[in-house]
C-alpha positions in Angstrom: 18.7 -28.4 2.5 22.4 -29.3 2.4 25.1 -27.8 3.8 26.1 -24.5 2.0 29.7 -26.0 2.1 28.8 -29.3 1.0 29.2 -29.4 -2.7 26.8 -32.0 -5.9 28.2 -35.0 -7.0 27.7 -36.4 -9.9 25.4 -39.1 -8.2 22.8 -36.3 -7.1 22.1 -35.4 -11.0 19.6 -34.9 -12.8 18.0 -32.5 -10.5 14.5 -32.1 -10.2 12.1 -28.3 -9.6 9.2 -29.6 -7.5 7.2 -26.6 -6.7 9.6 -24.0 -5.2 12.4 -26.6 -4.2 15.4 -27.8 -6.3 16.1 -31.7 -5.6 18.5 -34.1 -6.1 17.8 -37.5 -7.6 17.2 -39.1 -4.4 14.7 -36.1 -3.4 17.0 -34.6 -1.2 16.3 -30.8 -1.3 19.0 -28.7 -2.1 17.7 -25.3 -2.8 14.2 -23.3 -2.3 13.4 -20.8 -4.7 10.6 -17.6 -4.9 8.8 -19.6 -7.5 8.4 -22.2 -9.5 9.8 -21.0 -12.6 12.8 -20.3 -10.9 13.7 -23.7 -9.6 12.9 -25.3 -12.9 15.4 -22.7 -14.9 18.0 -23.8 -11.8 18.0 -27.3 -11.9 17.9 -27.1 -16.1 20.8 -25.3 -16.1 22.9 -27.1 -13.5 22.1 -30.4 -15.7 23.4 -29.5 -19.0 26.8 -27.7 -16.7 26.7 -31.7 -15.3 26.3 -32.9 -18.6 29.1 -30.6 -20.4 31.3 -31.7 -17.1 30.4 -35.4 -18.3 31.5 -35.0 -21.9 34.8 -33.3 -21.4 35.5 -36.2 -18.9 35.0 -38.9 -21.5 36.5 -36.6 -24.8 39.3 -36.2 -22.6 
């Protein structure tokens, strides 16, 4: 896992859900869920808050 202090960067997007885990691109693991579901609904929604992030940078 990371450090609780260490914060994404855009390079570790998209995230992956493998099993219980939420990963970064590169497979790191950043967070472990209770199940499955759970890291899937995670890593969905911290993608489309990367994305939005992404689009105001460029509209901007």
């Amino acid at each position: 896992m990371t450090d609780a202090n260490d914060p994404l960067k855009p390079d570790d997007f998209p995230l992956e859900a493998d099993k219980e885990r939420v990963r970064c691109q590169n497979g790191k693991p950043i967070a472990t869920t209770k199940d499955e579901a759970m890291a899937h609904e995670i890593a969905e929604r911290l993608n489309a808050e990367e994305h939005r992030r992404e689009e105001d940078k460029w509209s901007a």
